[in-house]
FIGU-783283 format. One record per atom (N, C-alpha, C): residue in one letter; atom name; x, y, z. Coordinates in steps of 0.02 Angstrom, whole numbers, plus 32768, in hexadecimal, padded with zeros to 4 digits. Each point is the difference from the previous one (the first is absolute). Layout:
REM FIGU-783283
['A', 'CA', [X, Y, Z]]
...
***
This chain:
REM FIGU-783283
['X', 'N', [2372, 688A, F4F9]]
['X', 'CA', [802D, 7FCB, 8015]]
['X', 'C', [7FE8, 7FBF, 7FE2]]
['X', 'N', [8012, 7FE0, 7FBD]]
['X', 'CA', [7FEB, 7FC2, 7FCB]]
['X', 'C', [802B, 7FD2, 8040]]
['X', 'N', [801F, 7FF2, 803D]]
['X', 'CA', [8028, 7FD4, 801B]]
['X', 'C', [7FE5, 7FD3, 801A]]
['X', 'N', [8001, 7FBB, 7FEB]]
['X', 'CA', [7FDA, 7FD2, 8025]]
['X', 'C', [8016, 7FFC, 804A]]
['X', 'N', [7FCB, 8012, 8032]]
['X', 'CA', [800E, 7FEB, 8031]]
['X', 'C', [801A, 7FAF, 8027]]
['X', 'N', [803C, 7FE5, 8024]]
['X', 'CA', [7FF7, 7FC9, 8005]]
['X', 'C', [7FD4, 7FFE, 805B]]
['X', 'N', [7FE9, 7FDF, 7FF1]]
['X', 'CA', [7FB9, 7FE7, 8046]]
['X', 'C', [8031, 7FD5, 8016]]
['X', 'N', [8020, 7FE2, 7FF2]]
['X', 'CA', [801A, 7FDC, 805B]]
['X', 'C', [8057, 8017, 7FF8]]
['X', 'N', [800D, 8022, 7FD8]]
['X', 'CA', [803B, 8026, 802B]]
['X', 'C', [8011, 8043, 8014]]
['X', 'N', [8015, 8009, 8057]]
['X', 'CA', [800E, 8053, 801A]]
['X', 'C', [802F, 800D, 7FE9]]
['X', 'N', [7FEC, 804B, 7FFC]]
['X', 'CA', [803F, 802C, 800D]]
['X', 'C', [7FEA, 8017, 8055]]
['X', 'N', [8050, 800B, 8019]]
['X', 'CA', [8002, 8008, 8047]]
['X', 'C', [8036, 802B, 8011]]
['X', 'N', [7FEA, 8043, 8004]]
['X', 'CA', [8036, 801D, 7FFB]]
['X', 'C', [8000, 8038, 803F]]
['X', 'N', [8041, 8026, 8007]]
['X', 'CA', [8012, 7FF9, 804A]]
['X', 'C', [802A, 7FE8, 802A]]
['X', 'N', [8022, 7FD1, 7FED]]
['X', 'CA', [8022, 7FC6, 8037]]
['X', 'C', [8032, 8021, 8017]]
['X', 'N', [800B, 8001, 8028]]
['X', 'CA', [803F, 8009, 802D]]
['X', 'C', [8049, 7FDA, 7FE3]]
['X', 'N', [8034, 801A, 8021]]
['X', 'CA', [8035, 7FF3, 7FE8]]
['X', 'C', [8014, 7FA8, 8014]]
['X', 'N', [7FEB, 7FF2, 8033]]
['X', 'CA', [800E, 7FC4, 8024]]
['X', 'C', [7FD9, 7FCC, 7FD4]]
['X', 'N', [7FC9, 8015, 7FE8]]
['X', 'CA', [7FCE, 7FBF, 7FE7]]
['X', 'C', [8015, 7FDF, 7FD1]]
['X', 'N', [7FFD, 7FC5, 7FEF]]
['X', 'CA', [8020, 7FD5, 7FD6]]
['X', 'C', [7FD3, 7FD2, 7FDB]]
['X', 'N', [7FF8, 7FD6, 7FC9]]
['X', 'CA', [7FD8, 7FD1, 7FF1]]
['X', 'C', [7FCD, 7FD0, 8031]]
['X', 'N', [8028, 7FFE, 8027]]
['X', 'CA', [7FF9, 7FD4, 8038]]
['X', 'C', [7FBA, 8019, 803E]]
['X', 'N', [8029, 802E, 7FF6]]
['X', 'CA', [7FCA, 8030, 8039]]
['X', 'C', [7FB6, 800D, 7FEA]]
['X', 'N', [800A, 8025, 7FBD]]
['X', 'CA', [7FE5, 8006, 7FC6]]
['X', 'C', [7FC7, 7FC0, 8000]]
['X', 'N', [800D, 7FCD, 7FFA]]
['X', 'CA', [7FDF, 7FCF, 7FFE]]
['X', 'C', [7FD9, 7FDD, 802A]]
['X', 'N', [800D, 800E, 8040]]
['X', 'CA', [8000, 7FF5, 8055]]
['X', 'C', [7FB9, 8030, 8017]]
['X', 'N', [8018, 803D, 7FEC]]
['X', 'CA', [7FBC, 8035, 7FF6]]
['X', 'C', [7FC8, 7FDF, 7FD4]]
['X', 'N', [8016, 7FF6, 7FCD]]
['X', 'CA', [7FAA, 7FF0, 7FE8]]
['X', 'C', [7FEC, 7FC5, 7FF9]]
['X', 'N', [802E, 7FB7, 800E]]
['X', 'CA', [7FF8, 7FC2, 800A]]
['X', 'C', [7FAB, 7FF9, 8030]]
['X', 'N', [7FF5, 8027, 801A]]
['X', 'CA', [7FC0, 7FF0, 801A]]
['X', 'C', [7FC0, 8015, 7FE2]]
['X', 'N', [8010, 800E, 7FCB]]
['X', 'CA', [7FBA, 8010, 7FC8]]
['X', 'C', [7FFB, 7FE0, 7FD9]]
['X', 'N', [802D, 7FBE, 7FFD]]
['X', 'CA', [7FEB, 7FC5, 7FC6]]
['X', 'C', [8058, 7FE9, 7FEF]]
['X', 'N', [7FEB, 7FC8, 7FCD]]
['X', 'CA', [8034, 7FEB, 7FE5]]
['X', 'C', [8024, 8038, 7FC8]]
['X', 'N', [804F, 7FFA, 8005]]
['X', 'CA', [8025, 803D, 7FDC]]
['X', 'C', [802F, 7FC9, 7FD3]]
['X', 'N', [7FFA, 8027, 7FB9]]
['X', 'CA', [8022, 7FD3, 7FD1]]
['X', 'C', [8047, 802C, 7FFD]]
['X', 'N', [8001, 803B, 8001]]
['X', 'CA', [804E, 8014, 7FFB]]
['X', 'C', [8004, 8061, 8036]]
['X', 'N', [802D, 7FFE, 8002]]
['X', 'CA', [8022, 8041, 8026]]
['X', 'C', [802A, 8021, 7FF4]]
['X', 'N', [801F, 8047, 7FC6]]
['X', 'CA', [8012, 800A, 7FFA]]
['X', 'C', [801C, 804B, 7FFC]]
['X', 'N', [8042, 8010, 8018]]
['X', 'CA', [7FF9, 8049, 8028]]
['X', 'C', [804A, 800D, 7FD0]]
['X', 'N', [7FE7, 8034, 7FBB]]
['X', 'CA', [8038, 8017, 7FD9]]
['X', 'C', [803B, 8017, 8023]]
['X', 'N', [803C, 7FF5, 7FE6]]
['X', 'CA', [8037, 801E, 8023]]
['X', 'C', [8022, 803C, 7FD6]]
['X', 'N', [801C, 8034, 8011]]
['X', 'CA', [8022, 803D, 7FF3]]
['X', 'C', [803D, 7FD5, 7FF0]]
['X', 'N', [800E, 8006, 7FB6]]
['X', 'CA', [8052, 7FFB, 7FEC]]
['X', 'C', [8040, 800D, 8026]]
['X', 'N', [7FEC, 803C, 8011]]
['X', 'CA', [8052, 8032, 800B]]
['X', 'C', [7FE8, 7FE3, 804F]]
['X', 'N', [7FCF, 7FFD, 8018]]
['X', 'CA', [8005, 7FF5, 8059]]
['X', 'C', [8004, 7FAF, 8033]]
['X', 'N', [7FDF, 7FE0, 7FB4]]
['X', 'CA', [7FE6, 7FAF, 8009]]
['X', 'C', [7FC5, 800A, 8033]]
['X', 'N', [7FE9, 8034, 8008]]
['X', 'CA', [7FCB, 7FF7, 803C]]
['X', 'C', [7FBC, 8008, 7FD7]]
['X', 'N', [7FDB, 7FFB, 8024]]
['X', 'CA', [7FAB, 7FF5, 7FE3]]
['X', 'C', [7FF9, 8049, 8007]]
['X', 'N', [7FD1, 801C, 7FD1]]
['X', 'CA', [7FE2, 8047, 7FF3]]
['X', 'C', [7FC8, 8006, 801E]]
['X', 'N', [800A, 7FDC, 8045]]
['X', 'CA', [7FBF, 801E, 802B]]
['X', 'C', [7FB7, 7FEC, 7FDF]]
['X', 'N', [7FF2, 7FD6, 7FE5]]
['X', 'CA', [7FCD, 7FD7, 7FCE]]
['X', 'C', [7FFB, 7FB1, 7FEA]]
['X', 'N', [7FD2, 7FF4, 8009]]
['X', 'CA', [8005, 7FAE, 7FE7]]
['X', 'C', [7FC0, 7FE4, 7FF9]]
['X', 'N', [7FF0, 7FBB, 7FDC]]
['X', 'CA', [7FCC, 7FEE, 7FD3]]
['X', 'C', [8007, 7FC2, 802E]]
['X', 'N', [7FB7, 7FE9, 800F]]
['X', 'CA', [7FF2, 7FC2, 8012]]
['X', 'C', [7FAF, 7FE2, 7FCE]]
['X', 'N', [801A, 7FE1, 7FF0]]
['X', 'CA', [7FD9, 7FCB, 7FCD]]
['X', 'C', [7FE3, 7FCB, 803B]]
['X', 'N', [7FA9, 8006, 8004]]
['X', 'CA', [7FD9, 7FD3, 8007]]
['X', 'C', [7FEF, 7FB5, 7FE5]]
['X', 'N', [7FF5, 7FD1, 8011]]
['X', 'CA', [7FD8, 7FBA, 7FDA]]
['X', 'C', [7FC6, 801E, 7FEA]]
['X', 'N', [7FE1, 801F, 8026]]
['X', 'CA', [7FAA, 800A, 8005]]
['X', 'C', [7FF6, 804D, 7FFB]]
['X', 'N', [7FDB, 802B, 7FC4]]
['X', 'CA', [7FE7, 8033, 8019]]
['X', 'C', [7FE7, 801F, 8035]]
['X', 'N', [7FDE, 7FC5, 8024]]
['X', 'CA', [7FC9, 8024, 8041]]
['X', 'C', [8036, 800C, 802D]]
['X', 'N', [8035, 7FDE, 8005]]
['X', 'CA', [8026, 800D, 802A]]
['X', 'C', [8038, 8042, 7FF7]]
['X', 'N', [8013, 8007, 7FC2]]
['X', 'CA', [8004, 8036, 7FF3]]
['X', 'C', [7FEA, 803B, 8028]]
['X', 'N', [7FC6, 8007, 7FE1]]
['X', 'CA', [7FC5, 8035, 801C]]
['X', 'C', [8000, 7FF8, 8037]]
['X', 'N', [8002, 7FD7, 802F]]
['X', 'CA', [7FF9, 7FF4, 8052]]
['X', 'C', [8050, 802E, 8010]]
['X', 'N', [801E, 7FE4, 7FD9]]
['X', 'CA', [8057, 8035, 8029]]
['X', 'C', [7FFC, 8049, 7FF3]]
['X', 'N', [7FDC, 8004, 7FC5]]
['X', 'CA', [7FFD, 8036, 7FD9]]
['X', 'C', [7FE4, 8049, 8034]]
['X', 'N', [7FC4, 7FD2, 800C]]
['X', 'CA', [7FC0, 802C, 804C]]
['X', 'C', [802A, 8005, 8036]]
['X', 'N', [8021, 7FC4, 8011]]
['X', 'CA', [801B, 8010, 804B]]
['X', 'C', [804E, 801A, 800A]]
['X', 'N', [8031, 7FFC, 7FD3]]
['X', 'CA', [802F, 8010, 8001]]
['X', 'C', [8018, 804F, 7FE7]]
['X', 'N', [7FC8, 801E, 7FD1]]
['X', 'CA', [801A, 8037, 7FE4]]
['X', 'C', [7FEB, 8021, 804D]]
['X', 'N', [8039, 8020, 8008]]
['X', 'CA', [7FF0, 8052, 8042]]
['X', 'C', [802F, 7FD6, 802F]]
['X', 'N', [8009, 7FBA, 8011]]
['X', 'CA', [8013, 7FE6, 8039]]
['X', 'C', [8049, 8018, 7FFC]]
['X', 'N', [802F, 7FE0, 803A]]
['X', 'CA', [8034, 8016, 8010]]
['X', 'C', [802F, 7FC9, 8018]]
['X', 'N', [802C, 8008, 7FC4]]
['X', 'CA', [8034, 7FC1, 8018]]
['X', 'C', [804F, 8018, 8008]]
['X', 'N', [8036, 7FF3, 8027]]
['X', 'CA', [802E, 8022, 801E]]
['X', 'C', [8000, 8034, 7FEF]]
['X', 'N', [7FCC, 8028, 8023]]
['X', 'CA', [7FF8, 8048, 7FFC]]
['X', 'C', [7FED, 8036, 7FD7]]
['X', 'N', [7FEA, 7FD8, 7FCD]]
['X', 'CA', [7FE7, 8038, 7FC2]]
['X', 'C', [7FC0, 7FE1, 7FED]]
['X', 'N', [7FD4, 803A, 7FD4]]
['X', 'CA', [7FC6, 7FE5, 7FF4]]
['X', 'C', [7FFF, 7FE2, 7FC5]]
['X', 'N', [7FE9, 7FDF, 7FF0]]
['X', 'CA', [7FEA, 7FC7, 7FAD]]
['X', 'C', [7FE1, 8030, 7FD5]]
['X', 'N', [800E, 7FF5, 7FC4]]
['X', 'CA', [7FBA, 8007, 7FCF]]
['X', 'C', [8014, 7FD0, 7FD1]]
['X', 'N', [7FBD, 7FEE, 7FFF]]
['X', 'CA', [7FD5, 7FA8, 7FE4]]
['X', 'C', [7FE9, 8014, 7FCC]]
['X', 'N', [8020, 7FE4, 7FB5]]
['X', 'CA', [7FB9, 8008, 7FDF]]
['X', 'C', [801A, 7FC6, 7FCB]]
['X', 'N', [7FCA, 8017, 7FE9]]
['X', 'CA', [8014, 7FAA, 7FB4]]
['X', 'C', [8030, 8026, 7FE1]]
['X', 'N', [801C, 7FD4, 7FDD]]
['X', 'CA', [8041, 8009, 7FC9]]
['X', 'C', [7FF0, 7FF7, 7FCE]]
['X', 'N', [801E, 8030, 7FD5]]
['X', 'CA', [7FFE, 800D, 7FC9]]
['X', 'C', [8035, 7FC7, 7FDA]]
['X', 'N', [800D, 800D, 7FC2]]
['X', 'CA', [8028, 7FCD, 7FDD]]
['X', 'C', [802F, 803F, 7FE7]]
['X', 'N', [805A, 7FE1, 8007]]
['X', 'CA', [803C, 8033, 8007]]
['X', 'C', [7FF7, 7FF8, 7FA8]]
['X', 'N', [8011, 803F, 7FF3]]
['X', 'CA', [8014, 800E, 7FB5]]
['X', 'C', [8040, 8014, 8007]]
['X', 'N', [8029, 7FDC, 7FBC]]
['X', 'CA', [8035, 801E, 7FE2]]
['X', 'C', [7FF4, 8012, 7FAF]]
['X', 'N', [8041, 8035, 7FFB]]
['X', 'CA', [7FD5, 8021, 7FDB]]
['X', 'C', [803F, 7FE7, 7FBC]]
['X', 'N', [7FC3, 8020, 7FCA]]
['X', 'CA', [8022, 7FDA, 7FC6]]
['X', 'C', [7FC1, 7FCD, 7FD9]]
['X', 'N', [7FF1, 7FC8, 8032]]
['X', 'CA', [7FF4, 7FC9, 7FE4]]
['X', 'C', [7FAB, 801D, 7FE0]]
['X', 'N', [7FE7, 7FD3, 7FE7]]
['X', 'CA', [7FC7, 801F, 7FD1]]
['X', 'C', [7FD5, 7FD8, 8041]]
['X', 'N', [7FF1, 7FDC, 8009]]
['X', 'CA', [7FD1, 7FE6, 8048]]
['X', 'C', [8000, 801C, 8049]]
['X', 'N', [8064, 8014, 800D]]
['X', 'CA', [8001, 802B, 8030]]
['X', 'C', [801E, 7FCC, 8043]]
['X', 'N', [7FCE, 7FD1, 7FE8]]
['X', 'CA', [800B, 7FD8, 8050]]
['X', 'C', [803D, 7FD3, 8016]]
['X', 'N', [8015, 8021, 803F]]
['X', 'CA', [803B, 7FEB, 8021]]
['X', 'C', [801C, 7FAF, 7FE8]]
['X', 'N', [7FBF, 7FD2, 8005]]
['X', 'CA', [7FFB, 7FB4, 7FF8]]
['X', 'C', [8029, 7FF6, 7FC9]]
['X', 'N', [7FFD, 8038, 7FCC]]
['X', 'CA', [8010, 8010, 7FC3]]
['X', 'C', [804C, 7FE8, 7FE2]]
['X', 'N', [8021, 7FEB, 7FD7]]
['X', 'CA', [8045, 8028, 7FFF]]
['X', 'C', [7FEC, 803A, 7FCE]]
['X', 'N', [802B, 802E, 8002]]
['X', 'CA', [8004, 8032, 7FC3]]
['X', 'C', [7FF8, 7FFF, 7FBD]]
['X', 'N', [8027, 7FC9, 7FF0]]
['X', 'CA', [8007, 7FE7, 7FAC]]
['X', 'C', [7FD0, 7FC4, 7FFA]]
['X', 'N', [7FC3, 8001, 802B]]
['X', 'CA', [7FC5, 7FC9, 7FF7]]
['X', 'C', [7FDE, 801D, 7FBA]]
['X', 'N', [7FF4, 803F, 7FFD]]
['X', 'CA', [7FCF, 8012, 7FCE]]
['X', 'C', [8030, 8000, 7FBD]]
['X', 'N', [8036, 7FFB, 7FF3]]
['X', 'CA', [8035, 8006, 7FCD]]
['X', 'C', [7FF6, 7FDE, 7FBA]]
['X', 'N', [7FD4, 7FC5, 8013]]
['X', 'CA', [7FE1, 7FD1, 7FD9]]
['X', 'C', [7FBA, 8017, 7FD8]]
['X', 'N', [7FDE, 8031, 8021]]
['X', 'CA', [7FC3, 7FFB, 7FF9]]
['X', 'C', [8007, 8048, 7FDB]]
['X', 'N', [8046, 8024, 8021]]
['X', 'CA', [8023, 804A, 7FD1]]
['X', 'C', [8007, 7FFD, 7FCC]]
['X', 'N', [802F, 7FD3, 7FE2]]
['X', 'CA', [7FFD, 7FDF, 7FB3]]
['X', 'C', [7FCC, 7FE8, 7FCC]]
['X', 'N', [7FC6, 7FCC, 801C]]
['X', 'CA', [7FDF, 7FFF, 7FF2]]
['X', 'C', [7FC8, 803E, 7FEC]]
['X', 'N', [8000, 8024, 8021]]
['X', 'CA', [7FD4, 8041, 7FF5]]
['X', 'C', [801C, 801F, 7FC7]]
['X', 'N', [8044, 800A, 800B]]
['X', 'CA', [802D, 8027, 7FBB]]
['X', 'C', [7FEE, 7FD6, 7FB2]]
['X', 'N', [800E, 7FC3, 801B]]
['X', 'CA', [7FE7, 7FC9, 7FAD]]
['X', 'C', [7FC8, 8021, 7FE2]]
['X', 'N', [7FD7, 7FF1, 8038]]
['X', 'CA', [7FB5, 8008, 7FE8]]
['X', 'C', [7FEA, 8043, 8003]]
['X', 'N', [801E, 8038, 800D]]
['X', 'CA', [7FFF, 8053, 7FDB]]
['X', 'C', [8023, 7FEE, 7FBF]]
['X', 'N', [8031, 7FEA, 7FF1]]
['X', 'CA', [801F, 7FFB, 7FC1]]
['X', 'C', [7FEB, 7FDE, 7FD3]]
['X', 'N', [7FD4, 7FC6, 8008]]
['X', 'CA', [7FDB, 7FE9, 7FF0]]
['X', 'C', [7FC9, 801F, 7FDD]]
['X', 'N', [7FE2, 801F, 8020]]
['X', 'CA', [7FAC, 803A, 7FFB]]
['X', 'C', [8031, 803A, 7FD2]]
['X', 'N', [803B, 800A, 8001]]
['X', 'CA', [8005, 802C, 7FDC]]
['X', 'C', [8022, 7FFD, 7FB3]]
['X', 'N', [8017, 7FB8, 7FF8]]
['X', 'CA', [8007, 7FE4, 7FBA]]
['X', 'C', [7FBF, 7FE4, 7FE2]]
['X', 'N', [7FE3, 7FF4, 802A]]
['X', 'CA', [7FAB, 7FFF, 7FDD]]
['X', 'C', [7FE1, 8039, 7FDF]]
['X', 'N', [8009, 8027, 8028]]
['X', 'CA', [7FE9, 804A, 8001]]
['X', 'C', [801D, 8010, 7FAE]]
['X', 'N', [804B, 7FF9, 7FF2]]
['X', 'CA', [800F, 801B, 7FC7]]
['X', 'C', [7FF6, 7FD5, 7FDD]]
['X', 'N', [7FF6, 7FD2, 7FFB]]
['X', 'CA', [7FD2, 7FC1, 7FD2]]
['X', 'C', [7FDE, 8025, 7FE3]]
['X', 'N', [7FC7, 7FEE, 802A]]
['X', 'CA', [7FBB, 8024, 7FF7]]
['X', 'C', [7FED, 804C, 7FD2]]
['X', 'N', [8041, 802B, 8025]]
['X', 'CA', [7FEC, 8033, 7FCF]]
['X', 'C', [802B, 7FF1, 7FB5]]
['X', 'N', [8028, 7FE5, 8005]]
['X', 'CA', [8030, 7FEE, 7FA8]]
['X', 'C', [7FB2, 7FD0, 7FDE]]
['X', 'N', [7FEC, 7FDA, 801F]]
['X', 'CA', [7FD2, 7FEC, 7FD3]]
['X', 'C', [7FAF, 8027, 7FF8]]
['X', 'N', [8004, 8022, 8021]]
['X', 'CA', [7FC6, 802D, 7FF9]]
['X', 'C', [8009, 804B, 7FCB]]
['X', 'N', [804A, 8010, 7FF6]]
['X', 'CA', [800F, 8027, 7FEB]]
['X', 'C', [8005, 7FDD, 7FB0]]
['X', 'N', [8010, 7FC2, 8003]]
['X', 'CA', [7FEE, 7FDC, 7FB7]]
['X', 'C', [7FE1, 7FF9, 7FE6]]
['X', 'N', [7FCC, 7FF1, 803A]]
['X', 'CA', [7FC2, 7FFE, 7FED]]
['X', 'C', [7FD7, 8037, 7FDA]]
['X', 'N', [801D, 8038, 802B]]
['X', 'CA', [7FD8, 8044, 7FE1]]
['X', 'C', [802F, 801A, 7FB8]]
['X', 'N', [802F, 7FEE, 7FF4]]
['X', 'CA', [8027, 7FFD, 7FBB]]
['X', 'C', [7FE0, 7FE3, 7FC0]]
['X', 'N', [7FF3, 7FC7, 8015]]
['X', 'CA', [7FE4, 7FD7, 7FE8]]
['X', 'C', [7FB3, 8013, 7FC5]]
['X', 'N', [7FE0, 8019, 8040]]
['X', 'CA', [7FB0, 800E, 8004]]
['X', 'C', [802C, 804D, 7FDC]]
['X', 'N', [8023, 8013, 7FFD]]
['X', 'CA', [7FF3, 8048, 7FC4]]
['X', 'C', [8021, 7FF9, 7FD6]]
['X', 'N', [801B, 7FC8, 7FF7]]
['X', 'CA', [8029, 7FD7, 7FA5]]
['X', 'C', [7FCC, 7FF1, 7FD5]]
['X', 'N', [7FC7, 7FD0, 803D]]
['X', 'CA', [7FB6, 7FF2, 7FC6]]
['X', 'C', [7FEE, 8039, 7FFA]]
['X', 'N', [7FEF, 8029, 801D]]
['X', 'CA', [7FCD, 8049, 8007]]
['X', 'C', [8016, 801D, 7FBB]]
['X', 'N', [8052, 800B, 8005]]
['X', 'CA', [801F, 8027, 7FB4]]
['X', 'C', [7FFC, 7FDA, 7FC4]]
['X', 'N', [7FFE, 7FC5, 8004]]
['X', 'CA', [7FF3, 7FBB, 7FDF]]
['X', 'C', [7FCC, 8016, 7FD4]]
['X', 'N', [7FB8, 8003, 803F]]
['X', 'CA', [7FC3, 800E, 7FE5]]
['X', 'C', [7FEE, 802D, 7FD4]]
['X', 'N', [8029, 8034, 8024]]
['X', 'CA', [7FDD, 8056, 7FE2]]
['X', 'C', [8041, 7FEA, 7FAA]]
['X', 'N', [803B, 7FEA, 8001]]
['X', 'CA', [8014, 7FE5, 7FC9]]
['X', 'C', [7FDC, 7FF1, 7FC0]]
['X', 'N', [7FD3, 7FC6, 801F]]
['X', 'CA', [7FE0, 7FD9, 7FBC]]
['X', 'C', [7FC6, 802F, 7FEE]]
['X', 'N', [7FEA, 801B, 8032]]
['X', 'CA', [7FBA, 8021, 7FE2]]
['X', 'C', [8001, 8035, 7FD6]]
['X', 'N', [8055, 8027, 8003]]
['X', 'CA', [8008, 8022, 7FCB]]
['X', 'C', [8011, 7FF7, 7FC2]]
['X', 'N', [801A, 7FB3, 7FFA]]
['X', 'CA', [801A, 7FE3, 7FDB]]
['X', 'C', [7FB9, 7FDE, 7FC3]]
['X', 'N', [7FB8, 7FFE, 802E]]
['X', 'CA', [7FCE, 7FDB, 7FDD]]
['X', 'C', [7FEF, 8035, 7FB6]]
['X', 'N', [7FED, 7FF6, 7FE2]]
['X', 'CA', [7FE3, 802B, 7FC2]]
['X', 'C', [7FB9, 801D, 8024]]
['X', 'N', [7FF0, 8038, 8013]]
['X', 'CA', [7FBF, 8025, 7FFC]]
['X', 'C', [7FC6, 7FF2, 7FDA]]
['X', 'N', [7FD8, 7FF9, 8028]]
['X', 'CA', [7FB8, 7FFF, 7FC9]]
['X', 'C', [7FE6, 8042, 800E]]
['X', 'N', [7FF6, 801D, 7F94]]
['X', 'CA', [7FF8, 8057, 8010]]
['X', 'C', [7FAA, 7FEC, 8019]]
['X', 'N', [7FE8, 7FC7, 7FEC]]
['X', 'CA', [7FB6, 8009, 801E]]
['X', 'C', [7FE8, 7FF6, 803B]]
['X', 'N', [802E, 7FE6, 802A]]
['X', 'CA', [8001, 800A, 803C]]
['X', 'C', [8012, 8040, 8044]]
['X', 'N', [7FB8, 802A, 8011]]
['X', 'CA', [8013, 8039, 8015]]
['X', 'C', [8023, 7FF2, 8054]]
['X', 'N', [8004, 7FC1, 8017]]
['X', 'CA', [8020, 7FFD, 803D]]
['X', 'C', [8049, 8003, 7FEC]]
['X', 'N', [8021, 7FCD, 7FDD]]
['X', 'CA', [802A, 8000, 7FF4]]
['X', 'C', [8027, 8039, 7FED]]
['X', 'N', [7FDB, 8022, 7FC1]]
['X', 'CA', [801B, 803D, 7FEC]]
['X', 'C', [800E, 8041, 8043]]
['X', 'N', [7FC8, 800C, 8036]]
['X', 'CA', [801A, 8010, 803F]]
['X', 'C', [8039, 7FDF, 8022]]
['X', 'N', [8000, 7FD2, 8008]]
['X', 'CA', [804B, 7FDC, 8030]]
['X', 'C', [8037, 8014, 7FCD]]
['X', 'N', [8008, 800A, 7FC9]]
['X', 'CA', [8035, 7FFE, 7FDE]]
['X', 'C', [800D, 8052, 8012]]
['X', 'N', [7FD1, 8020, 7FF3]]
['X', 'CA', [7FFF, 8054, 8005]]
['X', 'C', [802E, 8005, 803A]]
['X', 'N', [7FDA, 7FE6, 8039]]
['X', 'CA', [801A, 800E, 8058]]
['X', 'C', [803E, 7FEB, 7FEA]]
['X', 'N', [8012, 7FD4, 7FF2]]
['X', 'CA', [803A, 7FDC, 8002]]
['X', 'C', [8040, 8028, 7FE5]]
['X', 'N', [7FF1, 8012, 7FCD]]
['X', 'CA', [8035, 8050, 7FBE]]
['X', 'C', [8005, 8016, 8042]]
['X', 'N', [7FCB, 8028, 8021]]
['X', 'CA', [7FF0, 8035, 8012]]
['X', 'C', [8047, 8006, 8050]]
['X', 'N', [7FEE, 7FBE, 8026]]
['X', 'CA', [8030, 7FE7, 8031]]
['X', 'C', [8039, 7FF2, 7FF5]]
['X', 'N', [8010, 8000, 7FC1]]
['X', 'CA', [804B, 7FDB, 8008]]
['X', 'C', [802C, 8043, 7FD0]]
['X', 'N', [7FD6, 8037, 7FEA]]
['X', 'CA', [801E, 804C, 7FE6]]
['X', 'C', [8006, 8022, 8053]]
***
């Protein structure tokens, strides 16, 4: 699980049908200051899915609702308390809810440039390396060219060998 945990906001899940933001808030208002309260609602029902997130000022306080509230019992059902995770939607390359979707769209393109990029280099690189090695066997034939072209010295017994090998390689 790579999910950053967030430390001062619950998940609180459980709630009864009756509970509302309000209530929601009323419950854990005595473990510190609360920056927000929020209890998702079901589309098709408008009602809350029995779950909701309260965001702390203060970690410790957090952790203080966290200890005393998970197991407890509020209009009639039991809690479970725990930190919250961060909501993913899916699609986006970061993931996170905070997110919009088409945030990374910018950073999509860019990646594509710069593969396309690395890969017109790429054929650069080999067109001039492949010239290069063209090149380097134009002199090579160049070479072996003139040396057949030089007049032999018969008193020279190296020479007279390279010339031998040479008949000898190219029959």
């Amino acid at each position: 699980m790579n999910q950053q945990v967030q430390k001062n906001t619950l998940y609180v899940g459980g709630l009864a049908e009756e509970v509302n933001e309000t209530i929601l808030h009323s419950a854990f208002i005595p473990f510190g200051d609360i920056k927000d309260v929020k209890t998702p609602l079901d589309q098709a029902t408008q009602k809350h899915r029995s779950f909701g997130f309260v965001t702390f000022l203060e970690r410790e306080d957090a952790a203080a609702a966290m200890d005393n509230m998970d197991g407890a019992e509020l209009y009639g059902r039991v809690l479970t308390v725990n930190y919250a995770l961060p909501e993913k939607i899916k699609g986006g390359e970061q993931g996170w809810a905070a997110q919009p979707i088409w945030a990374d769209a910018d950073t999509w393109f860019e990646r594509q440039q710069q593969e396309e990029e690395m890969i017109r280099i790429q054929k650069e690189n080999q067109a001039s390396m492949q010239a290069a090695e063209e090149l380097h066997r134009k002199k090579l034939a160049d070479e072996l060219e003139g040396e057949k072209d030089e007049p032999e010295s018969k008193d020279d017994p190296m020479a007279m060998a390279e010339a031998e090998s040479l008949n000898q390689n190219n029959s």
